[in-house]
MITI-274975 format. One line per field, with one value per residue: residue number from 1; residue in three letters; chain; x, y, z of N, C-alpha, C in turn. Coordinates in steps of 0.2 Angstrom, whole numbers, plus 2048, in hexadecimal, padded with zeros to 3 digits. Each point is the difference from the previous one (the first is absolute). Layout:
! MITI-274975
torza (NUM, ...)
filo (ALA, ...)
kolro (A, ...)
n_east (X, ...)
n_north (Y, ...)
n_up (Z, ...)
ca_east (X, ...)
ca_north (Y, ...)
ca_up (Z, ...)
c_east (X, ...)
c_north (Y, ...)
c_up (Z, ...)
***
This chain:
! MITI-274975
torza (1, 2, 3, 4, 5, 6, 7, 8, 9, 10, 11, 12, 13, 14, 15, 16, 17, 18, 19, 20, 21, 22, 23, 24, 25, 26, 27, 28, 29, 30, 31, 32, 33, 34, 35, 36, 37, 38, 39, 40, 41, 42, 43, 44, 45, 46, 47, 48, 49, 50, 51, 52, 53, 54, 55, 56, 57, 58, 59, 60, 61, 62, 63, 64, 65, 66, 67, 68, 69, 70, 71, 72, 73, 74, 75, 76, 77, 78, 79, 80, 81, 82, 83, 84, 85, 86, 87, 88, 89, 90, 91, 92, 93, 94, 95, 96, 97, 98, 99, 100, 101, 102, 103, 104, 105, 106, 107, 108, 109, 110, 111, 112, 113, 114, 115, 116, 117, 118, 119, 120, 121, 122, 123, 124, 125, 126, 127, 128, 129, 130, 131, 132, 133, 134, 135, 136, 137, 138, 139, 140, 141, 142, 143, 144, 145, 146, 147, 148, 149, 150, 151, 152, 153, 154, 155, 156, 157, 158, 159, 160, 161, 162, 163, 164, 165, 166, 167, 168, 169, 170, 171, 172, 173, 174, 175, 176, 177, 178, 179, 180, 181, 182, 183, 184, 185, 186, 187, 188, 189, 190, 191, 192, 193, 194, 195, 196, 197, 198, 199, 200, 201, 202, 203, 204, 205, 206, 207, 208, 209, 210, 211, 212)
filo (UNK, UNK, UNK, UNK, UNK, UNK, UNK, UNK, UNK, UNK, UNK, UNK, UNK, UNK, UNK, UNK, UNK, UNK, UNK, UNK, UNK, UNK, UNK, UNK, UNK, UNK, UNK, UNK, UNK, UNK, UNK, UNK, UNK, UNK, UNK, UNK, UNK, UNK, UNK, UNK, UNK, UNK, UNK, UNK, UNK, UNK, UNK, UNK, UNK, UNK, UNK, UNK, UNK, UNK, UNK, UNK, UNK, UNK, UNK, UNK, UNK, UNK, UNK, UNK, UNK, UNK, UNK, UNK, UNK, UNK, UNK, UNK, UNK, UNK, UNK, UNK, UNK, UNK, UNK, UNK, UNK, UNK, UNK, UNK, UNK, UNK, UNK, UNK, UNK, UNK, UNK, UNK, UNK, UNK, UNK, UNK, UNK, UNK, UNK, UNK, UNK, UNK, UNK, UNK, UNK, UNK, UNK, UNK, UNK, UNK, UNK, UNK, UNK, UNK, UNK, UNK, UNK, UNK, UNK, UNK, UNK, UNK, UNK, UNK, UNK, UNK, UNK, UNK, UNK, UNK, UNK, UNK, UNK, UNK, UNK, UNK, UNK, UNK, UNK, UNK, UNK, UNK, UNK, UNK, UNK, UNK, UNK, UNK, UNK, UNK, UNK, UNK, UNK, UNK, UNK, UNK, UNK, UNK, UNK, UNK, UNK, UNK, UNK, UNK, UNK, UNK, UNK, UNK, UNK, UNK, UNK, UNK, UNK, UNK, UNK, UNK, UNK, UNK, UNK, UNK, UNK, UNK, UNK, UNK, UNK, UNK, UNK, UNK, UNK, UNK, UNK, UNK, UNK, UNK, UNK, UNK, UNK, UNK, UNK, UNK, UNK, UNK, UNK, UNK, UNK, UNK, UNK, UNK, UNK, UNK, UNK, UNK)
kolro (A, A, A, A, A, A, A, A, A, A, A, A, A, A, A, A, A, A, A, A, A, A, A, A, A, A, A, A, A, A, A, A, A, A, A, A, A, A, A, A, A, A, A, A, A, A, A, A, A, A, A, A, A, A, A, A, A, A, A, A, A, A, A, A, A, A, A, A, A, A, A, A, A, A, A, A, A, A, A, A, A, A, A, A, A, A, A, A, A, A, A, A, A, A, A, A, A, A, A, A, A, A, A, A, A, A, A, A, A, A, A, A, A, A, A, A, A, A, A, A, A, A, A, A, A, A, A, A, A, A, A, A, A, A, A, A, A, A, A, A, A, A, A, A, A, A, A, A, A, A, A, A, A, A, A, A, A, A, A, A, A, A, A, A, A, A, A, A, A, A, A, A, A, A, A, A, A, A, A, A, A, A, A, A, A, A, A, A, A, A, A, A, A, A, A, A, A, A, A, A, A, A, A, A, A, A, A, A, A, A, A, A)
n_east (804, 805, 801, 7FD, 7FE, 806, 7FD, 7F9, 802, 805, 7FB, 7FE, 804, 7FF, 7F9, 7FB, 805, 7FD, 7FC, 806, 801, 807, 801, 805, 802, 802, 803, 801, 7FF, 7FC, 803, 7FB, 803, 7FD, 7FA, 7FD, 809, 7FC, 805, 801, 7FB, 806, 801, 7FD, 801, 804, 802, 801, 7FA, 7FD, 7FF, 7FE, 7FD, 7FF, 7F9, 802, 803, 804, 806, 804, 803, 802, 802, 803, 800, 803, 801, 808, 7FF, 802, 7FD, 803, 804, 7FE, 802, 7FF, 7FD, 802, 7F9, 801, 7FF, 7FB, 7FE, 7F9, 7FD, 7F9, 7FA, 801, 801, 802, 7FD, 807, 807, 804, 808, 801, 803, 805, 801, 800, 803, 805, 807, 7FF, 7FC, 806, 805, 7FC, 7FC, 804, 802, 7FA, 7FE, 7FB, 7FE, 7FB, 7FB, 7FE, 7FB, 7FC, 800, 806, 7FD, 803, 803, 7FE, 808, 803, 805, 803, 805, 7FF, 801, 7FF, 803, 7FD, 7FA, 801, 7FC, 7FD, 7FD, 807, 803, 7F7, 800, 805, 800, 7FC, 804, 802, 7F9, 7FE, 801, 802, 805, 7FE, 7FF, 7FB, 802, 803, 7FA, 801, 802, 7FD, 7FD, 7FE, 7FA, 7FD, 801, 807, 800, 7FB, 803, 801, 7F9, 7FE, 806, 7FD, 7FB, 800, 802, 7FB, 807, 804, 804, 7FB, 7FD, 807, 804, 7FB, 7FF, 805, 7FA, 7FD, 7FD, 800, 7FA, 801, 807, 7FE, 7FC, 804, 802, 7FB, 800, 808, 802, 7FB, 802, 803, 7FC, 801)
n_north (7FA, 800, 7FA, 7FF, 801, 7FE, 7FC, 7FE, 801, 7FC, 7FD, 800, 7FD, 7F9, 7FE, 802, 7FE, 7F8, 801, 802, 7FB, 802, 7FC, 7FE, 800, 7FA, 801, 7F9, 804, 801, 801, 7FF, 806, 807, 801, 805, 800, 7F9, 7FD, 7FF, 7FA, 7FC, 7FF, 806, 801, 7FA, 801, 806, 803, 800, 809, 7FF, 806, 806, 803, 803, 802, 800, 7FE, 7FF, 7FC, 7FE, 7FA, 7FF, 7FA, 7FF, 7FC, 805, 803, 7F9, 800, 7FC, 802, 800, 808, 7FD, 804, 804, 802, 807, 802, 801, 808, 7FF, 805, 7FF, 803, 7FD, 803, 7FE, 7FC, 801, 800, 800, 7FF, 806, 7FC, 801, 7FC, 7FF, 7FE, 806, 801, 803, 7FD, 7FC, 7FE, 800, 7FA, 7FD, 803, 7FF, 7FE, 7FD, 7FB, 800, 804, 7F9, 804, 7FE, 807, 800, 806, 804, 7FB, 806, 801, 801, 801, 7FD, 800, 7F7, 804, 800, 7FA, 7FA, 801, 802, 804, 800, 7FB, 7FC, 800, 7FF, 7FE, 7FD, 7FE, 7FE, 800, 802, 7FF, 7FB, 7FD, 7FB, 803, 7FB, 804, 800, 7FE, 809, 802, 800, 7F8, 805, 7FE, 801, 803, 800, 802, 801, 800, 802, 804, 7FE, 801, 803, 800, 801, 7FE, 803, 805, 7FF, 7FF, 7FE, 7FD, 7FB, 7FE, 7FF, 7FC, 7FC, 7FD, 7FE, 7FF, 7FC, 805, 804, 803, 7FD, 801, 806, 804, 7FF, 804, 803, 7FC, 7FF, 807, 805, 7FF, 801, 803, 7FF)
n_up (800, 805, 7FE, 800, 807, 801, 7FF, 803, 807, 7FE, 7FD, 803, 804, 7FF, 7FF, 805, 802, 7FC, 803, 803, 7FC, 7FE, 7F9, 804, 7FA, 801, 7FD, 7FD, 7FE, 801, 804, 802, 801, 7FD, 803, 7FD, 802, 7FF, 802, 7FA, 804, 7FD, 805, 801, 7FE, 804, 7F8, 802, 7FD, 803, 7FE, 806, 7FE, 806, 7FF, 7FD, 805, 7FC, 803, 7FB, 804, 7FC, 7FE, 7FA, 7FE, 7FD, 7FC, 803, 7FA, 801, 7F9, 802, 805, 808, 802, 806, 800, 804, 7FE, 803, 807, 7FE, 802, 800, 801, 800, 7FB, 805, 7FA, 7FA, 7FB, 7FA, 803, 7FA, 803, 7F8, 7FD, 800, 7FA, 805, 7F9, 7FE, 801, 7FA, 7FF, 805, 7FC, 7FA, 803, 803, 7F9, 7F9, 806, 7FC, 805, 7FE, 801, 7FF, 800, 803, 800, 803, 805, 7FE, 806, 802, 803, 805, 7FD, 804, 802, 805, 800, 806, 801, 804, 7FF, 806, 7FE, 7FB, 803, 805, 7FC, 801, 807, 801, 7FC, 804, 803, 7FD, 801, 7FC, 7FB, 803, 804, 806, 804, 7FF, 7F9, 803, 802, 808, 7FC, 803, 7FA, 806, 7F9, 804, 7FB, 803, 806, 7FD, 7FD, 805, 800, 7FD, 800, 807, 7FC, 804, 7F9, 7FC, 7FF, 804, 7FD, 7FE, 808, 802, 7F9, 7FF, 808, 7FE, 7F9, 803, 7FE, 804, 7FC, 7F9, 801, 801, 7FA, 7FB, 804, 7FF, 7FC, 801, 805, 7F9, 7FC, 804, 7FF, 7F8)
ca_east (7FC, 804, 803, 7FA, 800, 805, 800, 7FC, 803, 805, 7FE, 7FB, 805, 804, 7FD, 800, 809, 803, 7FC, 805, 807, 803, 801, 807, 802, 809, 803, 804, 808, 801, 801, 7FC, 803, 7FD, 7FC, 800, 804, 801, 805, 7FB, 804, 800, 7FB, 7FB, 801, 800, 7F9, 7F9, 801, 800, 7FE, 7F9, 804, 7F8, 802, 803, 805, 805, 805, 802, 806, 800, 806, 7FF, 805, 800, 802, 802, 803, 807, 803, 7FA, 7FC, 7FD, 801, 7FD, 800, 7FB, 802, 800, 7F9, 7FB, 7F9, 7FC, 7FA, 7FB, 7FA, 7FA, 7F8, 801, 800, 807, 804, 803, 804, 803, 807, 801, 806, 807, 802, 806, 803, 7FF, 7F6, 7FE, 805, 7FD, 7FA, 804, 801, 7FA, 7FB, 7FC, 7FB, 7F9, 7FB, 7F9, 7F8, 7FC, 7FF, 807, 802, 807, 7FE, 804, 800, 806, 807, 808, 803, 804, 807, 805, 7FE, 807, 7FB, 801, 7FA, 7FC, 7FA, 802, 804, 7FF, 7FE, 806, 7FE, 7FA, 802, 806, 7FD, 805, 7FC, 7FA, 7FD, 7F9, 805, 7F9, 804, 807, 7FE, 801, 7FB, 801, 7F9, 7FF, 7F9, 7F9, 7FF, 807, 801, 7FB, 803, 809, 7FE, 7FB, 805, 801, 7FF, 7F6, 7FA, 800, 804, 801, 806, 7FA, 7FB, 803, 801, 7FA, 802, 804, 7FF, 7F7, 7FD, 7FF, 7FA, 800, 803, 7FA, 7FB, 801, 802, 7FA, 7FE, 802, 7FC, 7FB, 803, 804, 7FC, 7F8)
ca_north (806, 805, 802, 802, 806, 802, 7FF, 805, 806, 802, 802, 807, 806, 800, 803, 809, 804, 801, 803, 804, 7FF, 800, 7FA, 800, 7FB, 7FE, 7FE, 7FC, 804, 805, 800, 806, 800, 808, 803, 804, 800, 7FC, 7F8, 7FB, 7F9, 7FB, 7FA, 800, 803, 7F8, 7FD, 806, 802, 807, 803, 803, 804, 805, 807, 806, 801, 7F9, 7FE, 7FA, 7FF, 7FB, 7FF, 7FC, 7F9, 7FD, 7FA, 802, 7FB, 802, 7FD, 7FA, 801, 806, 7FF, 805, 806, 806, 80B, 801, 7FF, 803, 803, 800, 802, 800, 7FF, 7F9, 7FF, 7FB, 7F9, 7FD, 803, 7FB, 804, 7FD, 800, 803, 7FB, 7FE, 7F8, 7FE, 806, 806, 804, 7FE, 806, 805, 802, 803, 805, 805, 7FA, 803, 7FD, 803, 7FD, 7FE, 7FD, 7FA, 7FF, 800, 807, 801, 802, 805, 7FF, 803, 7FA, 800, 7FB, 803, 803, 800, 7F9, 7FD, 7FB, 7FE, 804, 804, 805, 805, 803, 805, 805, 807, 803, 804, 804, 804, 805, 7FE, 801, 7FA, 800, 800, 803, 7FD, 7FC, 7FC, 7FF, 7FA, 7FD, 7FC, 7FF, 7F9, 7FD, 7F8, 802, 7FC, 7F9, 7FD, 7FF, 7F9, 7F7, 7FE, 7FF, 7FA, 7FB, 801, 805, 7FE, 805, 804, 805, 808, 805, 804, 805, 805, 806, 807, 803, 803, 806, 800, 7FF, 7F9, 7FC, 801, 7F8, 7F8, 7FE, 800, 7FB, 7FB, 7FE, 7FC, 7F8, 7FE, 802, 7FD)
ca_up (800, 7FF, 7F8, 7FC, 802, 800, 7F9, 7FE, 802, 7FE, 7F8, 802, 801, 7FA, 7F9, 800, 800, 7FA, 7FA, 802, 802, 7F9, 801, 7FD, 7FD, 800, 7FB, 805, 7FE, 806, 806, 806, 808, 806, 7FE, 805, 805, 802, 7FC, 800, 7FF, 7FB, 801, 800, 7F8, 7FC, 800, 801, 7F9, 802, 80A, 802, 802, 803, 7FC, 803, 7FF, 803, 7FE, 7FF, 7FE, 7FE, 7FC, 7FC, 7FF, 7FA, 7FD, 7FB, 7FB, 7FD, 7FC, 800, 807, 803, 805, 804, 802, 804, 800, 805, 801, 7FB, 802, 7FE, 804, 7FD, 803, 7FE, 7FD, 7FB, 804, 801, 800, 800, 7FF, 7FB, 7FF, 7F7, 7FE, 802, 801, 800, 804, 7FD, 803, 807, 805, 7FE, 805, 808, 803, 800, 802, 7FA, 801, 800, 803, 7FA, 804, 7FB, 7F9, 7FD, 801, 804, 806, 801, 801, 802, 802, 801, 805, 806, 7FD, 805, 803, 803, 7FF, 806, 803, 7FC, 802, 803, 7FA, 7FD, 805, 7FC, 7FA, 800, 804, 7FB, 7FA, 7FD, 7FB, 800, 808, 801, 807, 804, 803, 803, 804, 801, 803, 807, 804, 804, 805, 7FD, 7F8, 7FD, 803, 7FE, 7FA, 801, 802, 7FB, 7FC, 803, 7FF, 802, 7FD, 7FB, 7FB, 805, 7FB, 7FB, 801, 803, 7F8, 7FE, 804, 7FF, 7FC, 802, 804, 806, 804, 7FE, 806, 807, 800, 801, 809, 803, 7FF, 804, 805, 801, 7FC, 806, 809, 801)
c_east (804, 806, 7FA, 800, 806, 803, 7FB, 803, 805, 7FF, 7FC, 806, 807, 7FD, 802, 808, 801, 7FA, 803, 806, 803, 807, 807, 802, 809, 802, 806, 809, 7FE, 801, 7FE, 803, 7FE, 7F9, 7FD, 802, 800, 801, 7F9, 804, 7FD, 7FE, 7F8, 801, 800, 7F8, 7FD, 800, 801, 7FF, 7FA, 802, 7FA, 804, 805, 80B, 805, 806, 804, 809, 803, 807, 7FD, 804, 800, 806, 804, 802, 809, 804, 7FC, 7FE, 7FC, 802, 7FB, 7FF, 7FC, 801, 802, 7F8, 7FD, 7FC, 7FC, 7FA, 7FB, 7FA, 7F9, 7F8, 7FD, 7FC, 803, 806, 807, 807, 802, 809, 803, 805, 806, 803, 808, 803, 800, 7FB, 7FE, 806, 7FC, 7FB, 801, 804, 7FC, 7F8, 7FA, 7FA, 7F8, 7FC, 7F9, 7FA, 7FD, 7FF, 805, 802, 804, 7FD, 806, 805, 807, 806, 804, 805, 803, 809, 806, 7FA, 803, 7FB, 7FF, 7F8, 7FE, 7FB, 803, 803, 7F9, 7FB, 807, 7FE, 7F8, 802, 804, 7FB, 806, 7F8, 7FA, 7FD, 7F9, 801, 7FB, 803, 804, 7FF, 801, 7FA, 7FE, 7F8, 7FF, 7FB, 7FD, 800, 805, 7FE, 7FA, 803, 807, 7FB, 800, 806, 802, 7FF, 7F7, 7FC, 803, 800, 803, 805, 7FD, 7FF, 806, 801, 7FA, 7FF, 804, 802, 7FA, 802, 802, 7FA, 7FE, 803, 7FC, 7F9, 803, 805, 7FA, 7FB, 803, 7FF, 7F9, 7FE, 804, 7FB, 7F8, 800)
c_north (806, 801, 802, 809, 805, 802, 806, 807, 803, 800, 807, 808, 801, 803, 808, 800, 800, 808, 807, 800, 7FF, 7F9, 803, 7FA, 7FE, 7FC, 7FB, 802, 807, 7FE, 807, 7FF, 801, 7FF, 806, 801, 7FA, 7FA, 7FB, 7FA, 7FE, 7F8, 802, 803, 7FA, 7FF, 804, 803, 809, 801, 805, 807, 805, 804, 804, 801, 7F8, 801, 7FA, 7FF, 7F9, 800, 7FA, 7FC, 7FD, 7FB, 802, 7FB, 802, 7F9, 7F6, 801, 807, 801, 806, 809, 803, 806, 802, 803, 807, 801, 803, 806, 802, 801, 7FA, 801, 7FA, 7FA, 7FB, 803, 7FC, 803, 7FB, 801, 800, 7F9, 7FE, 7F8, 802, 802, 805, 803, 800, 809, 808, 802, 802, 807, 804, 7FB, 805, 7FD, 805, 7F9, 803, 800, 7FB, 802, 804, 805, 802, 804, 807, 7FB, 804, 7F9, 802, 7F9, 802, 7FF, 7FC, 7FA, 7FD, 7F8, 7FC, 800, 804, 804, 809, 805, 802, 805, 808, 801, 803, 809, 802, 805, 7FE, 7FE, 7FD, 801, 802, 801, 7FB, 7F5, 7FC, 7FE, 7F7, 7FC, 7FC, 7FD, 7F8, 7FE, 7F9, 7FF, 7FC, 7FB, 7FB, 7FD, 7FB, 7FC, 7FF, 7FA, 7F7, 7FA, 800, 7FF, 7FB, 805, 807, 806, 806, 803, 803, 807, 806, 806, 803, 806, 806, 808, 7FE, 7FE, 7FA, 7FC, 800, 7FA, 7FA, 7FE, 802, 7F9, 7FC, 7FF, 7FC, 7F8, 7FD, 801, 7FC, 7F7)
c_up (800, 7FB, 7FB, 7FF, 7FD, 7F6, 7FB, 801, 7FB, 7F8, 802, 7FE, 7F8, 7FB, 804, 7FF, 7F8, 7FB, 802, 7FE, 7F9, 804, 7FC, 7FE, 800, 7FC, 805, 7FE, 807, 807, 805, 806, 805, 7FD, 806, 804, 806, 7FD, 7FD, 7FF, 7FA, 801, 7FE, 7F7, 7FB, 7FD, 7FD, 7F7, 804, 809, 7FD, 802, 800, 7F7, 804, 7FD, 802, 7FE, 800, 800, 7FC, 7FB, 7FA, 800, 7FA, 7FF, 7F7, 7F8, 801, 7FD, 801, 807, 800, 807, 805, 800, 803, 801, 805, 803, 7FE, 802, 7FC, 803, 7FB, 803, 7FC, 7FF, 7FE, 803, 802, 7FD, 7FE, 7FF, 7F9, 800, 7F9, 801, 804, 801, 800, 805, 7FE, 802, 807, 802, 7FD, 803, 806, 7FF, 7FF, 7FF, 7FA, 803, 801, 805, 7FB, 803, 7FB, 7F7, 7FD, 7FE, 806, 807, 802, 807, 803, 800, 803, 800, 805, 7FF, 806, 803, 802, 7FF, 806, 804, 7FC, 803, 804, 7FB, 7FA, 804, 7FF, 7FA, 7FF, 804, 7FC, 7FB, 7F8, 7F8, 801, 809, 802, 808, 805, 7FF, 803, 809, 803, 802, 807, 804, 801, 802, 7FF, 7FB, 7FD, 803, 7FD, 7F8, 800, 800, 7F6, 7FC, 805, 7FE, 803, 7FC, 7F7, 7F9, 805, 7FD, 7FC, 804, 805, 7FD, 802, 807, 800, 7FD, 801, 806, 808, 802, 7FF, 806, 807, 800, 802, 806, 803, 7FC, 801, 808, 803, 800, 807, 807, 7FD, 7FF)
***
């Protein structure tokens, strides 16, 4: 009954967040690091075609990977990391990349990165770029709360703010991934995507679901 419950609840919330929500699309040559000033895991990205993302303003830090041509082999590459800040109208949003198979096009991209960002009908999303120039790739997330502080091309000041919230809410979200909840990895993905107030109901129908 109370998976039932629980269930219902949670499509309930998911239709109202999706009929708000612009879908970032990733390409399996992207690597997402930061988003909105906080680290995102890749355990939870395994898998994923995209991120749920509120309308509004977002930032993105990410690097590209590719699998160089060089002559019968291929060897490994990585850009350096790559900001992105934009505002999410669209109903999807997808970052485009211009040719990079050799070490010509990889050392061309890295020094002048040409990437757009596409909405569903493959109009060009406005968008500010930079990179993060000075890394040590030790902590991103901390190294883009400085760069948000530096008023620099891409900074967004309001994310460099730390994450320090500890309410019912997180602690309701380390279960979904436990093995409790069926498909637990999507639905953690997915709270962590969803509004604040989005996050409220559904600690408040978790509770419920727990005292009844």
């Amino acid at each position: 009954m109370k998976l039932g419950l629980l269930l219902t609840g949670l499509m309930t919330l998911w239709v109202a967040a999706a009929a708000q929500a612009t879908t970032l699309k990733l390409a399996s040559d992207i690597d997402l690091l930061v988003l909105d000033g906080h680290k995102i895991s890749g355990s939870l990205l395994k898998g994923a075609d995209g991120l749920e993302l509120d309308r509004g303003q977002h930032q993105l830090l990410f690097r590209v990977e590719k699998n160089l041509e060089h002559g019968r082999a291929s060897t490994p590459w990585i850009s350096p990391p790559l900001i992105v800040t934009f505002t999410a109208r669209a109903k999807s949003i997808a970052i485009t990349l211009p040719a990079i198979h050799t070490s010509a096009q990889a050392r061309s991209f890295a020094q002048h990165p040409n990437f757009q960002l596409r909405d569903d009908q493959n109009n060009i999303v406005e968008s500010q770029q930079d990179r993060l120039t000075v890394s040590t790739g030790e902590n991103f997330e901390r190294e883009m709360a400085a760069y948000n502080m530096q008023g620099r091309t891409a900074s967004v000041p309001r994310f460099a703010q730390p994450h320090t919230t500890s309410t019912p809410a997180d602690n309701d979200s380390l279960n979904f991934a436990s093995g409790d909840f069926p498909g637990g990895r999507v639905l953690q993905l997915w709270y962590q995507q969803v509004d604040s107030a989005t996050r409220q109901r559904l600690t408040l129908l978790m509770r419920a679901l727990r005292t009844g």
